[in-house]
PDB file of N, CA, C and O in Angstrom:
ATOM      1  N   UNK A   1     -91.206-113.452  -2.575  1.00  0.00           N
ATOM      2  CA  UNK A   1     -92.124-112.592  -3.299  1.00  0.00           C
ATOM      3  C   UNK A   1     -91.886-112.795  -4.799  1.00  0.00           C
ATOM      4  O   UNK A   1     -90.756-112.877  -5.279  1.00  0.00           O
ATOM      5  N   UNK A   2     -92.985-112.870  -5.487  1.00  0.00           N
ATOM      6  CA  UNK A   2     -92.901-113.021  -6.961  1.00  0.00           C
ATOM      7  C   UNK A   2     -92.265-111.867  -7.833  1.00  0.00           C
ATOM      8  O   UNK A   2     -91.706-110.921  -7.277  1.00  0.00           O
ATOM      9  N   UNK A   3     -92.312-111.914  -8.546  1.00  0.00           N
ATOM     10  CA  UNK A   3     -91.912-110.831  -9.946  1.00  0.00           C
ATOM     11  C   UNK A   3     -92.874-109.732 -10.093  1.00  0.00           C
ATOM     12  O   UNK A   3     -92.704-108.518 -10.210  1.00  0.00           O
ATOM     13  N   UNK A   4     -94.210-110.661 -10.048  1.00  0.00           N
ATOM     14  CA  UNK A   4     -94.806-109.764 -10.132  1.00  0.00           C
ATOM     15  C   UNK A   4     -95.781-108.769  -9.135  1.00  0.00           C
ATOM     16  O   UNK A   4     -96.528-107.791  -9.174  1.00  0.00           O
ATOM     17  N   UNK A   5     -95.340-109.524  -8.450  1.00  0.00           N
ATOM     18  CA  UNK A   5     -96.084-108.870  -7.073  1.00  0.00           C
ATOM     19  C   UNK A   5     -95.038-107.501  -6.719  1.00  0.00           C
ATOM     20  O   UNK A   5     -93.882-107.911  -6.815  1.00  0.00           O
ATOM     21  N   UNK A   6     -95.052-106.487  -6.463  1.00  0.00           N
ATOM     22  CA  UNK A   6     -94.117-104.922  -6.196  1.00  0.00           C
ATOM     23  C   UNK A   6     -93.975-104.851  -4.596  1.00  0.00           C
ATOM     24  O   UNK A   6     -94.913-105.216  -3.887  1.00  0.00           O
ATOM     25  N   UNK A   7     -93.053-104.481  -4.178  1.00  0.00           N
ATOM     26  CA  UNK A   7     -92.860-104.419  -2.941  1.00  0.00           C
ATOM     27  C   UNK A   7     -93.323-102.494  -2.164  1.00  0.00           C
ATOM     28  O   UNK A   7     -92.681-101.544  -2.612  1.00  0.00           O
ATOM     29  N   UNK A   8     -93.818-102.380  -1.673  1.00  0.00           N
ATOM     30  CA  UNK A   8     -94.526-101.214  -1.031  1.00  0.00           C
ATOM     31  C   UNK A   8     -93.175-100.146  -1.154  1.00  0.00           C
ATOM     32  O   UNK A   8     -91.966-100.299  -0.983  1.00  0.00           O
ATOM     33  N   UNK A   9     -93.891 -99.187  -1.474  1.00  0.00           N
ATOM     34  CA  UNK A   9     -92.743 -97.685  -1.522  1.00  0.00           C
ATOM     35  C   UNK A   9     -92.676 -97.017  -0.680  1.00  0.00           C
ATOM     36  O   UNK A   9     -93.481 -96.570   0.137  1.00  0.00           O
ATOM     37  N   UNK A  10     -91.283 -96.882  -0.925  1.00  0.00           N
ATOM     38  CA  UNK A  10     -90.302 -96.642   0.368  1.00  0.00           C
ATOM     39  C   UNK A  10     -90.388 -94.682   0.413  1.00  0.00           C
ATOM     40  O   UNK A  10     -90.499 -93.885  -0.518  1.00  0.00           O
ATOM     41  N   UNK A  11     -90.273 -94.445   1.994  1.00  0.00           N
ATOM     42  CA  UNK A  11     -90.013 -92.832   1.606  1.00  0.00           C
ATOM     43  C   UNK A  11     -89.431 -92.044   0.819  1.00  0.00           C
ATOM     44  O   UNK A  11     -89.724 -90.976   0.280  1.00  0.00           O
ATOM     45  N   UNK A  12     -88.212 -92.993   0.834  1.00  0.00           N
ATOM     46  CA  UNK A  12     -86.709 -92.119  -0.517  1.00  0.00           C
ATOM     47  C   UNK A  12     -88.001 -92.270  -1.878  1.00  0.00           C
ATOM     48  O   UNK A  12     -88.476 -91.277  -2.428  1.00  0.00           O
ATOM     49  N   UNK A  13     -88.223 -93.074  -2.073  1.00  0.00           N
ATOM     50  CA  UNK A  13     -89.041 -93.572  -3.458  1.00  0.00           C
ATOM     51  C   UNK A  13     -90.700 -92.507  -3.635  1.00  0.00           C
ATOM     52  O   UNK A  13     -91.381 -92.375  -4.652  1.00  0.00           O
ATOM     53  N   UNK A  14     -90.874 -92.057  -2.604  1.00  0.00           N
ATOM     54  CA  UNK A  14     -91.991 -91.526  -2.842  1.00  0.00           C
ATOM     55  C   UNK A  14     -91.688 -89.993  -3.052  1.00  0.00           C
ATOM     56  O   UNK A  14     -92.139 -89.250  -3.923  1.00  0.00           O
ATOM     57  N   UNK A  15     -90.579 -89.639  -1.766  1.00  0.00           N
ATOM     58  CA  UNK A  15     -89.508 -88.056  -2.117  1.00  0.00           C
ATOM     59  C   UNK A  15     -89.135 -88.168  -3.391  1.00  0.00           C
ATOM     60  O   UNK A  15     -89.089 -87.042  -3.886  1.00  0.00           O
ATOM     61  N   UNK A  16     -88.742 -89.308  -4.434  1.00  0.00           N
ATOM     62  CA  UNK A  16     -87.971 -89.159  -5.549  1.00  0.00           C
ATOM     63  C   UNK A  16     -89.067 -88.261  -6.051  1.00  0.00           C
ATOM     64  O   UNK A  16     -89.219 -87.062  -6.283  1.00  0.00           O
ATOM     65  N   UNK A  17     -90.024 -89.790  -6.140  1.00  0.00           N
ATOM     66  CA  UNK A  17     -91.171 -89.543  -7.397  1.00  0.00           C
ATOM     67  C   UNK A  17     -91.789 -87.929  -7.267  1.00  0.00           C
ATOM     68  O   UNK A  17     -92.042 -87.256  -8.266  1.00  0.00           O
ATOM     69  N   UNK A  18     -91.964 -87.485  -5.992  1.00  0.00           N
ATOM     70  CA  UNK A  18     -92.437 -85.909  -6.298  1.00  0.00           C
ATOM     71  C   UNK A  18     -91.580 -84.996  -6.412  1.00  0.00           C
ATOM     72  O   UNK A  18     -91.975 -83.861  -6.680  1.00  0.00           O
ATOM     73  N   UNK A  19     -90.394 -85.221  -6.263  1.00  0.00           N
ATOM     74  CA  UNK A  19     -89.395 -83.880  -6.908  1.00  0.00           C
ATOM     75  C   UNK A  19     -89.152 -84.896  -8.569  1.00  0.00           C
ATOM     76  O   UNK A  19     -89.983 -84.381  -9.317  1.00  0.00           O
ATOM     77  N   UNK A  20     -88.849 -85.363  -8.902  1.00  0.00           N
ATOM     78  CA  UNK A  20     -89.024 -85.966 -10.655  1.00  0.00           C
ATOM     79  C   UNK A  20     -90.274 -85.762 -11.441  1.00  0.00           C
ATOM     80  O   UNK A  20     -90.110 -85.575 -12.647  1.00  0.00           O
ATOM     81  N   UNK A  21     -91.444 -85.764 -10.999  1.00  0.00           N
ATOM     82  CA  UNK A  21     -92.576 -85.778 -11.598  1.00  0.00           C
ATOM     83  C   UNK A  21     -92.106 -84.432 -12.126  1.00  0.00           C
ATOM     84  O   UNK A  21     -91.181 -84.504 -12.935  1.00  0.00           O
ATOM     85  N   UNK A  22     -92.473 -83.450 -11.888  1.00  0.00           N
ATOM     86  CA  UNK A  22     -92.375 -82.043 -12.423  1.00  0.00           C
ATOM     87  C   UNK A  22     -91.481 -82.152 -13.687  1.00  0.00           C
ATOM     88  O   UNK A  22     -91.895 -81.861 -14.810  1.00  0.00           O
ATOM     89  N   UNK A  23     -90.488 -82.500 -13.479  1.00  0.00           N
ATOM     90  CA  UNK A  23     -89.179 -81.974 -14.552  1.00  0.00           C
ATOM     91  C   UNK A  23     -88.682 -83.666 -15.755  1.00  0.00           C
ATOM     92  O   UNK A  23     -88.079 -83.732 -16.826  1.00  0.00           O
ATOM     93  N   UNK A  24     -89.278 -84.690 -14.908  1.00  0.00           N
ATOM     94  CA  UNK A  24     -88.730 -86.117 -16.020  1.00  0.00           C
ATOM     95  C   UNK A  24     -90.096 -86.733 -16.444  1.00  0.00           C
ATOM     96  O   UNK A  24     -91.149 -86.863 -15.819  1.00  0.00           O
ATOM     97  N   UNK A  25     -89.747 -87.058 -17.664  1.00  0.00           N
ATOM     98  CA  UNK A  25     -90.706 -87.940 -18.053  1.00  0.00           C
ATOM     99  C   UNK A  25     -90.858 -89.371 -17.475  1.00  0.00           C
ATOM    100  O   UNK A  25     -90.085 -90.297 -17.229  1.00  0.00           O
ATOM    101  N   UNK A  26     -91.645 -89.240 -17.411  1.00  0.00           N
ATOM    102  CA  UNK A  26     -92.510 -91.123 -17.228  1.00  0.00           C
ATOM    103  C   UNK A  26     -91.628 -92.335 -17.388  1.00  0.00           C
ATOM    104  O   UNK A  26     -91.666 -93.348 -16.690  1.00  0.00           O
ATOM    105  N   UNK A  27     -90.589 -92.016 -18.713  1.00  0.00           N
ATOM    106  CA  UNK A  27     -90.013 -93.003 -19.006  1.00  0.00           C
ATOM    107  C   UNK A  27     -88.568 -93.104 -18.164  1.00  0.00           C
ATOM    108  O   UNK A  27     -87.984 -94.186 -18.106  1.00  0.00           O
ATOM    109  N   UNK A  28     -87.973 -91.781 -17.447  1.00  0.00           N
ATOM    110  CA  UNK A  28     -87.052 -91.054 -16.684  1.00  0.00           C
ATOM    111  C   UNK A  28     -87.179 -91.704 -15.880  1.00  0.00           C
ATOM    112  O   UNK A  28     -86.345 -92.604 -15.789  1.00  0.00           O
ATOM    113  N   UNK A  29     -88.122 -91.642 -14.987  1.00  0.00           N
ATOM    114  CA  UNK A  29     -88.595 -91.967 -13.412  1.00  0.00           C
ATOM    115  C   UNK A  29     -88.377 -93.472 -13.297  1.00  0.00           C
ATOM    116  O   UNK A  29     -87.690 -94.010 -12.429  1.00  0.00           O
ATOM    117  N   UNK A  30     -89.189 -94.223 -14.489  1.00  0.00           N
ATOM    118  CA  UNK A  30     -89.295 -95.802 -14.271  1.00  0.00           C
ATOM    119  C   UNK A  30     -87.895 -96.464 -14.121  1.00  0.00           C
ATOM    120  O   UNK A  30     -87.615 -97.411 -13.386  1.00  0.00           O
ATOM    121  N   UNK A  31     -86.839 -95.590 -15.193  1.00  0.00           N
ATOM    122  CA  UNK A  31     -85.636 -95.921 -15.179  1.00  0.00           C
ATOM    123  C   UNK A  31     -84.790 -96.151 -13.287  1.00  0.00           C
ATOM    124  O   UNK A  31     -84.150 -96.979 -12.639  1.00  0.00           O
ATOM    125  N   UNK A  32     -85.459 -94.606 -13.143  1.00  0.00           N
ATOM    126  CA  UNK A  32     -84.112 -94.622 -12.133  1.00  0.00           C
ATOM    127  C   UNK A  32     -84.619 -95.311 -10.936  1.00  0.00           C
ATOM    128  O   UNK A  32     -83.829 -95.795 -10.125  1.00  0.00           O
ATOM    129  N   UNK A  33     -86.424 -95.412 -10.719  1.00  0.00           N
ATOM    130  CA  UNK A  33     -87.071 -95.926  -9.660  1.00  0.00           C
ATOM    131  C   UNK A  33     -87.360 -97.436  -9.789  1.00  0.00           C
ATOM    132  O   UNK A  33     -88.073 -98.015  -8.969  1.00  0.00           O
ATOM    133  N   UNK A  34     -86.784 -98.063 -10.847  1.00  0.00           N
ATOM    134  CA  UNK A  34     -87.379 -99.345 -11.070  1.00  0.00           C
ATOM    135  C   UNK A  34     -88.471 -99.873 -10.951  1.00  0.00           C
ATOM    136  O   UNK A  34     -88.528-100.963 -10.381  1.00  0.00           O
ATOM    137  N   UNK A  35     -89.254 -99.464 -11.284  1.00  0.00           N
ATOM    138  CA  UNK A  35     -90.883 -99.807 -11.224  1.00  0.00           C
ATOM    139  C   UNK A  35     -91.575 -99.447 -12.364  1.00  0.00           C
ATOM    140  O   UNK A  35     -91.625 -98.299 -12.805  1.00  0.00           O
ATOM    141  N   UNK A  36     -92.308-100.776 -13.024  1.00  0.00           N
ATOM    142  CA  UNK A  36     -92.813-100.563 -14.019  1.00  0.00           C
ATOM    143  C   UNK A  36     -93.730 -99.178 -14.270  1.00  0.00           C
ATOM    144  O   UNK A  36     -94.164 -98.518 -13.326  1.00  0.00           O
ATOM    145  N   UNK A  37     -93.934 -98.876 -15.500  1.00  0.00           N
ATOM    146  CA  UNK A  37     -94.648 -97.493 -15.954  1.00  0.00           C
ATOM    147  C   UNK A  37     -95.998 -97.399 -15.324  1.00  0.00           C
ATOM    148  O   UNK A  37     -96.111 -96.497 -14.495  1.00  0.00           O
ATOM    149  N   UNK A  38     -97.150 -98.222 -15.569  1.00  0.00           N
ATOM    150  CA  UNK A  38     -98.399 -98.698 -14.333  1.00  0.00           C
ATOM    151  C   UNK A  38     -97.980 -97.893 -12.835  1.00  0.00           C
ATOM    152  O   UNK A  38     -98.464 -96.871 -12.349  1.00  0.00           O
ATOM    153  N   UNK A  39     -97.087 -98.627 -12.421  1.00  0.00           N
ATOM    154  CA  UNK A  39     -96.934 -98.555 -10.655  1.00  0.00           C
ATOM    155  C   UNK A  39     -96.658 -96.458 -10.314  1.00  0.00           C
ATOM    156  O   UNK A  39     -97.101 -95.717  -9.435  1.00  0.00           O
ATOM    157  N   UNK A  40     -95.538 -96.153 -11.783  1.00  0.00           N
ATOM    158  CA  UNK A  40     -95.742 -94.911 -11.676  1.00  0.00           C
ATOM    159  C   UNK A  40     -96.543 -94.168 -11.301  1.00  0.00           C
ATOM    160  O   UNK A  40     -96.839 -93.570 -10.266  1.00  0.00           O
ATOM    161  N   UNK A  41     -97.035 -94.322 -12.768  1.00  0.00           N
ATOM    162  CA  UNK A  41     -98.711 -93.460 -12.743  1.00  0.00           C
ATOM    163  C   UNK A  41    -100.022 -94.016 -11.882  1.00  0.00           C
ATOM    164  O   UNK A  41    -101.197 -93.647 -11.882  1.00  0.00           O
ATOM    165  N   UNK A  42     -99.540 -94.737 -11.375  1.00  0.00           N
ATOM    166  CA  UNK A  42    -100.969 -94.990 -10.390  1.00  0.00           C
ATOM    167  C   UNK A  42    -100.597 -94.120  -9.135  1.00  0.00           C
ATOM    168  O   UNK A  42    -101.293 -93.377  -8.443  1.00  0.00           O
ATOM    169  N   UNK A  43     -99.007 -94.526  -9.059  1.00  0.00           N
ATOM    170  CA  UNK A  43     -98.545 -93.834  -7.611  1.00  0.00           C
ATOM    171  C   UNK A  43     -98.562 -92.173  -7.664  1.00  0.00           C
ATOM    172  O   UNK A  43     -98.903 -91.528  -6.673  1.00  0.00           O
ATOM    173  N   UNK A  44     -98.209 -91.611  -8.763  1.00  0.00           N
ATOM    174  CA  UNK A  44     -98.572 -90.012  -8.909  1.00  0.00           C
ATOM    175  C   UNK A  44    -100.097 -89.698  -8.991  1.00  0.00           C
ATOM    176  O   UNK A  44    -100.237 -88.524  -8.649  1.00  0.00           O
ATOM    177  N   UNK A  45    -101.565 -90.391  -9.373  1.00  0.00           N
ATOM    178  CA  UNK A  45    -102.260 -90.231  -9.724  1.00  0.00           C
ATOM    179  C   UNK A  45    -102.500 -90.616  -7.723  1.00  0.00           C
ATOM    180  O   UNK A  45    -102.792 -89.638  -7.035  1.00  0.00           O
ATOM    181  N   UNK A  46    -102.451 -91.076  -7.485  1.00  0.00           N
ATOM    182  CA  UNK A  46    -102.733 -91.339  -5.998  1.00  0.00           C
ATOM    183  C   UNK A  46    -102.540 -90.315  -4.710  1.00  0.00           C
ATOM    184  O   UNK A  46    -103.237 -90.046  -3.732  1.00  0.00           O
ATOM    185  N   UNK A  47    -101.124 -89.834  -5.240  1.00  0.00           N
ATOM    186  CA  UNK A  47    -100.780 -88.823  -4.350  1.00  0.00           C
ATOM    187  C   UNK A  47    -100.972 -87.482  -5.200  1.00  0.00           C
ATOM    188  O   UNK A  47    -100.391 -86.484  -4.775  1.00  0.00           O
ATOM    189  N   UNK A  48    -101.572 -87.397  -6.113  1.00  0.00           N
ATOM    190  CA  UNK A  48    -102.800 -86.250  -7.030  1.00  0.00           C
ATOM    191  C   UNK A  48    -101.307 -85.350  -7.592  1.00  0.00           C
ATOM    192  O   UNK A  48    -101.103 -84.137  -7.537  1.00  0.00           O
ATOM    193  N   UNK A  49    -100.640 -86.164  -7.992  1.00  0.00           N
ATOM    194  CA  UNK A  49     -99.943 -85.484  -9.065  1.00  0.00           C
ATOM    195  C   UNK A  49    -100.106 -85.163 -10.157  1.00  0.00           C
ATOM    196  O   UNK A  49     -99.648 -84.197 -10.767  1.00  0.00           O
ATOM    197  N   UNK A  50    -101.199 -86.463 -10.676  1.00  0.00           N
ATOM    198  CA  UNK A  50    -101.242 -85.881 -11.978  1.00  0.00           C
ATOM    199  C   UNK A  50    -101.854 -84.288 -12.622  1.00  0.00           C
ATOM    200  O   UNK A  50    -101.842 -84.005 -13.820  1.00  0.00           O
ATOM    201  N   UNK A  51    -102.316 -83.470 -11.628  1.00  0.00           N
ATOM    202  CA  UNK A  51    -102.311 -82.025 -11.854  1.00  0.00           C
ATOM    203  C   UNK A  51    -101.423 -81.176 -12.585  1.00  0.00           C
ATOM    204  O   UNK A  51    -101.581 -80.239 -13.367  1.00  0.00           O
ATOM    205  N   UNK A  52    -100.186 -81.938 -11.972  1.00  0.00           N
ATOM    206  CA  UNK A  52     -99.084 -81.687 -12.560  1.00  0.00           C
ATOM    207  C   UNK A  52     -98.593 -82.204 -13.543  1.00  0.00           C
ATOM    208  O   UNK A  52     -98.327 -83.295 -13.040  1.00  0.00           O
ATOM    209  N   UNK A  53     -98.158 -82.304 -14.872  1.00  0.00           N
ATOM    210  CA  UNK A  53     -98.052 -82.899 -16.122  1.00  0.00           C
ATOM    211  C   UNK A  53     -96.287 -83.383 -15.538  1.00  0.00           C
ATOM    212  O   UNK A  53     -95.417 -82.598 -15.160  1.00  0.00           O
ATOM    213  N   UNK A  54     -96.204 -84.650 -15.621  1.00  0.00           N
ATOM    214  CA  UNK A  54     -94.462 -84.720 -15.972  1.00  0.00           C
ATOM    215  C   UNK A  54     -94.020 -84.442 -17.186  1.00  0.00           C
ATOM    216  O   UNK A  54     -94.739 -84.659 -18.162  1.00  0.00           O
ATOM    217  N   UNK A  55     -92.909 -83.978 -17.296  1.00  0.00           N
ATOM    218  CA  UNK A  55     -91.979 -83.000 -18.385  1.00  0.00           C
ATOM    219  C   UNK A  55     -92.145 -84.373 -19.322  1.00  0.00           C
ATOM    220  O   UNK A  55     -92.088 -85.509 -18.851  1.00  0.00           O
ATOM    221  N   UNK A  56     -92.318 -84.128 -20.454  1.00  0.00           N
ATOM    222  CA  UNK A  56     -92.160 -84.830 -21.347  1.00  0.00           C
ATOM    223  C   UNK A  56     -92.337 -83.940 -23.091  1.00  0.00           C
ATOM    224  O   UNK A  56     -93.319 -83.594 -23.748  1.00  0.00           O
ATOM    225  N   UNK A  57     -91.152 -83.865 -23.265  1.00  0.00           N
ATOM    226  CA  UNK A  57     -91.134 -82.914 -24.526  1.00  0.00           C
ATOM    227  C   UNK A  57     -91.677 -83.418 -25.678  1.00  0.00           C
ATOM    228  O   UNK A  57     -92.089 -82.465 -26.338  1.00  0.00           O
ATOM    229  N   UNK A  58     -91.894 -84.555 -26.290  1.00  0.00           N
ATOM    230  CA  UNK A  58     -92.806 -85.136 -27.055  1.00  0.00           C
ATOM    231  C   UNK A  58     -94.481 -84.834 -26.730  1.00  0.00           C
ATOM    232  O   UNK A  58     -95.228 -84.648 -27.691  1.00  0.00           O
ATOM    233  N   UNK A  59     -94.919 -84.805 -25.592  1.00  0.00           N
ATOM    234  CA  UNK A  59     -95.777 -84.804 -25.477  1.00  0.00           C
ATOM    235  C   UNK A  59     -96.451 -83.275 -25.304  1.00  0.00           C
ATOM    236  O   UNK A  59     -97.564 -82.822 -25.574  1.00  0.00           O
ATOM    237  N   UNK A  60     -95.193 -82.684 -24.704  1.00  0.00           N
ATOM    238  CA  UNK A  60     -95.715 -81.107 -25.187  1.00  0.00           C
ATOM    239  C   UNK A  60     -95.673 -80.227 -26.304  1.00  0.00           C
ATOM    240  O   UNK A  60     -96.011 -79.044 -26.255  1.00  0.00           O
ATOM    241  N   UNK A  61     -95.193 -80.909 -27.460  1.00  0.00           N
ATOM    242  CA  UNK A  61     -95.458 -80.418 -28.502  1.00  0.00           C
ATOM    243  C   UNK A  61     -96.968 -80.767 -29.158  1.00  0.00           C
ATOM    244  O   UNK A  61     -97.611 -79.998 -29.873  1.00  0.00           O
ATOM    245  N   UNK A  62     -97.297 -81.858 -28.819  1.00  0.00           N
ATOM    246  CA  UNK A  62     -98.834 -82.255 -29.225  1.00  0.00           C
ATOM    247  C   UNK A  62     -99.664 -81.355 -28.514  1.00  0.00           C
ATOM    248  O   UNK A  62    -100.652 -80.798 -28.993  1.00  0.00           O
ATOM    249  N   UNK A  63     -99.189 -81.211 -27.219  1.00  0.00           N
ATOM    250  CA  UNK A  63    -100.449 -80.147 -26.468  1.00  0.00           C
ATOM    251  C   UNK A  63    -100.058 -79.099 -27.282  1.00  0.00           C
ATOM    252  O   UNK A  63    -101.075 -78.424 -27.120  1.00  0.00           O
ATOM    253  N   UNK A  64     -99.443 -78.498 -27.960  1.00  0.00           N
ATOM    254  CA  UNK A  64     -99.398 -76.873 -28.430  1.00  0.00           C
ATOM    255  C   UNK A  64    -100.140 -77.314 -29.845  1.00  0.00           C
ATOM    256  O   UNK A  64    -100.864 -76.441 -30.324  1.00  0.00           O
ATOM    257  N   UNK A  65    -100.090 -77.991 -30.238  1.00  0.00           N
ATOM    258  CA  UNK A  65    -100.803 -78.485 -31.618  1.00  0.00           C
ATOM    259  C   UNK A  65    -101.664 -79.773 -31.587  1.00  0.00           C
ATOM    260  O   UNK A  65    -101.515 -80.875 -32.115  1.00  0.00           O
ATOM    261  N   UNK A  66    -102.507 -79.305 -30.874  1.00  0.00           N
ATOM    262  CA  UNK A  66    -103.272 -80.394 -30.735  1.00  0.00           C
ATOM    263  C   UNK A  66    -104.043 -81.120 -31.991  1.00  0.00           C
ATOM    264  O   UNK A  66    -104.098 -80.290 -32.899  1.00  0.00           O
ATOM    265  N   UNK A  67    -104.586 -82.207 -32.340  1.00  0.00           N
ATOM    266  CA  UNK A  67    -104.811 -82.634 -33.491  1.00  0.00           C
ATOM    267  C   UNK A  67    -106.419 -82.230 -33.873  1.00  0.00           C
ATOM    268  O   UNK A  67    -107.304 -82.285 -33.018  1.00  0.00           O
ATOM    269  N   UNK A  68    -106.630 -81.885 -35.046  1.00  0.00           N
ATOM    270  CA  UNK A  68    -107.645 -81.293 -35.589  1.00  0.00           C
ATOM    271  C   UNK A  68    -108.673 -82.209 -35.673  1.00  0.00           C
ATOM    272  O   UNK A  68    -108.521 -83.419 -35.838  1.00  0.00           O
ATOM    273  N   UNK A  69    -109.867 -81.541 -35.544  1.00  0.00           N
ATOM    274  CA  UNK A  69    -111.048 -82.818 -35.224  1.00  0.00           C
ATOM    275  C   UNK A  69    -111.432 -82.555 -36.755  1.00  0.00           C
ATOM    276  O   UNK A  69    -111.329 -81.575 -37.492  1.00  0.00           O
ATOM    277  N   UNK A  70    -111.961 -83.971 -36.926  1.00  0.00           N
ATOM    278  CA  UNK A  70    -112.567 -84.083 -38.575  1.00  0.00           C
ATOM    279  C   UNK A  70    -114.024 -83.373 -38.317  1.00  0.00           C
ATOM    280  O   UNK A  70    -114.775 -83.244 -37.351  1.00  0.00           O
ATOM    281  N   UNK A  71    -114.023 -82.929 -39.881  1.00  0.00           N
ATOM    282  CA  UNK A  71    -115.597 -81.826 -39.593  1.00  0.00           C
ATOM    283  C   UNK A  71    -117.201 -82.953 -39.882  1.00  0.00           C
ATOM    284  O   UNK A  71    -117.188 -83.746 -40.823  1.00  0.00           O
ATOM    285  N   UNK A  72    -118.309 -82.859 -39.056  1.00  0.00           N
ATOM    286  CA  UNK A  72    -118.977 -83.587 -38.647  1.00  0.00           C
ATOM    287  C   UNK A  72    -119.392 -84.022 -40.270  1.00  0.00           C
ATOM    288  O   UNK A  72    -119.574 -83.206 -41.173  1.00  0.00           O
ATOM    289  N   UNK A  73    -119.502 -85.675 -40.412  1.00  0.00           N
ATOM    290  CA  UNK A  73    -119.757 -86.481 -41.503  1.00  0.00           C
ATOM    291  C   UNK A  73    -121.523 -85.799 -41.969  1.00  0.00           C
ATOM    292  O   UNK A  73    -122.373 -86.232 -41.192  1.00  0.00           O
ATOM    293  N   UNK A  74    -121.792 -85.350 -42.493  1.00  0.00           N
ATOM    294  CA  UNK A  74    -123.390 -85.652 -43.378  1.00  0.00           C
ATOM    295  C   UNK A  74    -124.197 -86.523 -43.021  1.00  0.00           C
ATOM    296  O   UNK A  74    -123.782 -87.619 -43.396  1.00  0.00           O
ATOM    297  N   UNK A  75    -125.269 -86.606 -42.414  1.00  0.00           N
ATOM    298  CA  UNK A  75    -126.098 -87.719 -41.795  1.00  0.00           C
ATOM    299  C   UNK A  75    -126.747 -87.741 -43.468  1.00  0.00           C
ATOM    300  O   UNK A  75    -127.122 -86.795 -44.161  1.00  0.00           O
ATOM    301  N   UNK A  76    -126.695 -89.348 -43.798  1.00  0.00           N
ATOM    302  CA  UNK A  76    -127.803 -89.636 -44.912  1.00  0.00           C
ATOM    303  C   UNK A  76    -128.915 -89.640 -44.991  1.00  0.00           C
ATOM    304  O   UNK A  76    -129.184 -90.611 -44.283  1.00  0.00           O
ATOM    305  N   UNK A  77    -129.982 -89.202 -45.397  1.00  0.00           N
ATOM    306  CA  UNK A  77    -131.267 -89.495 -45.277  1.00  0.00           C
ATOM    307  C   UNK A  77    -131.555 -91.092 -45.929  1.00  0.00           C
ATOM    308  O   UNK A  77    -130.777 -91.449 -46.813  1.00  0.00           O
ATOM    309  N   UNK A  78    -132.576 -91.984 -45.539  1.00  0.00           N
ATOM    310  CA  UNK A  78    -132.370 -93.094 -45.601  1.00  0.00           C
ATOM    311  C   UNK A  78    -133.202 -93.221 -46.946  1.00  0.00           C
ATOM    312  O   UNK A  78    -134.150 -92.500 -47.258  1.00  0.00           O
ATOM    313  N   UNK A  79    -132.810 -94.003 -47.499  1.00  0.00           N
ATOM    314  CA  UNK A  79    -133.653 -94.435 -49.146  1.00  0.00           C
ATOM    315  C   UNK A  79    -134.607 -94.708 -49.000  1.00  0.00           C
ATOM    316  O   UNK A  79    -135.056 -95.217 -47.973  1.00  0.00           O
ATOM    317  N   UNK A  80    -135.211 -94.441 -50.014  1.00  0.00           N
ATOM    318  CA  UNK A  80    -136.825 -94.852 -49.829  1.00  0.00           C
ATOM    319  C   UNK A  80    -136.687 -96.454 -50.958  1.00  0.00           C
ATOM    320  O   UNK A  80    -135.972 -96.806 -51.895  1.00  0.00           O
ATOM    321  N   UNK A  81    -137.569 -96.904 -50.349  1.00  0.00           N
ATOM    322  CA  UNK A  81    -137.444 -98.497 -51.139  1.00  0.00           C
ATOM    323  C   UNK A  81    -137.599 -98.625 -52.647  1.00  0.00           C
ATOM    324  O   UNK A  81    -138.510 -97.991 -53.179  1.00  0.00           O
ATOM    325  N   UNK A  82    -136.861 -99.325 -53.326  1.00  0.00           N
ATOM    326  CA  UNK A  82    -137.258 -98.946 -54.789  1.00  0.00           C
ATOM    327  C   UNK A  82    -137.932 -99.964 -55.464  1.00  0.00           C
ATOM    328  O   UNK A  82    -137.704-101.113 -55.086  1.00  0.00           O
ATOM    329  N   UNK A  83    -138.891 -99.745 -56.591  1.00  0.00           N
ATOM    330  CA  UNK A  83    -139.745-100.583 -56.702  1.00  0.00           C
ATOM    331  C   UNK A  83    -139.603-101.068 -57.802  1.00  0.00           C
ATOM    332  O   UNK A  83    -139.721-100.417 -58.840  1.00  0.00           O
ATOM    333  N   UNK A  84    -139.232-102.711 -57.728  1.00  0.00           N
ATOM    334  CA  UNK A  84    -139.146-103.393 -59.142  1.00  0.00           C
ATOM    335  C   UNK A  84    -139.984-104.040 -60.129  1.00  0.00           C
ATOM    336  O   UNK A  84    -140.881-104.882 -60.080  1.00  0.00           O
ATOM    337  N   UNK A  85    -139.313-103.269 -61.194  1.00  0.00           N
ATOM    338  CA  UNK A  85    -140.270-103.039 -62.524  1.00  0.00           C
ATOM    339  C   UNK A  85    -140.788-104.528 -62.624  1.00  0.00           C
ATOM    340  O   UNK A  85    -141.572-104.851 -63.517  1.00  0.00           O
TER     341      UNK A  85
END
């Protein structure tokens, strides 16, 4: 089997991933499950985890302050053609 080809997940591996999702981040899980970040989140998004946010404290400070939307630009009215002298 290649590198890049992943080998099918195992029960221990699927028990990890839903008691970890809740409490480790993304980057947590890949560590201890060896599987690239992709294979993660496809595999929580599959078995409809992602309902559940994994703990990630960087990322929950952005949700409490989420970033401010710029206020809508001025539509120009279009020039009228100008006429040379």
């Amino acid at each position: 089997m290649t590198e890049a080809a992943m080998s099918r997940w195992t029960d221990e591996e699927l028990r990890e991933l839903i008691t970890l999702w809740p409490t480790h981040s993304v980057s947590q899980i890949v560590k201890r499950l060896h599987r690239p970040r992709w294979a993660i989140r496809s595999k929580a998004k599959r078995l409809r985890l992602d309902g559940l946010s994994p703990h990630n404290p960087s990322e929950d400070v952005q949700a409490d302050n989420p970033p401010k939307r710029r206020p809508p630009q001025s539509k120009m009215l279009p020039r009228s053609p100008r006429a040379d002298p």
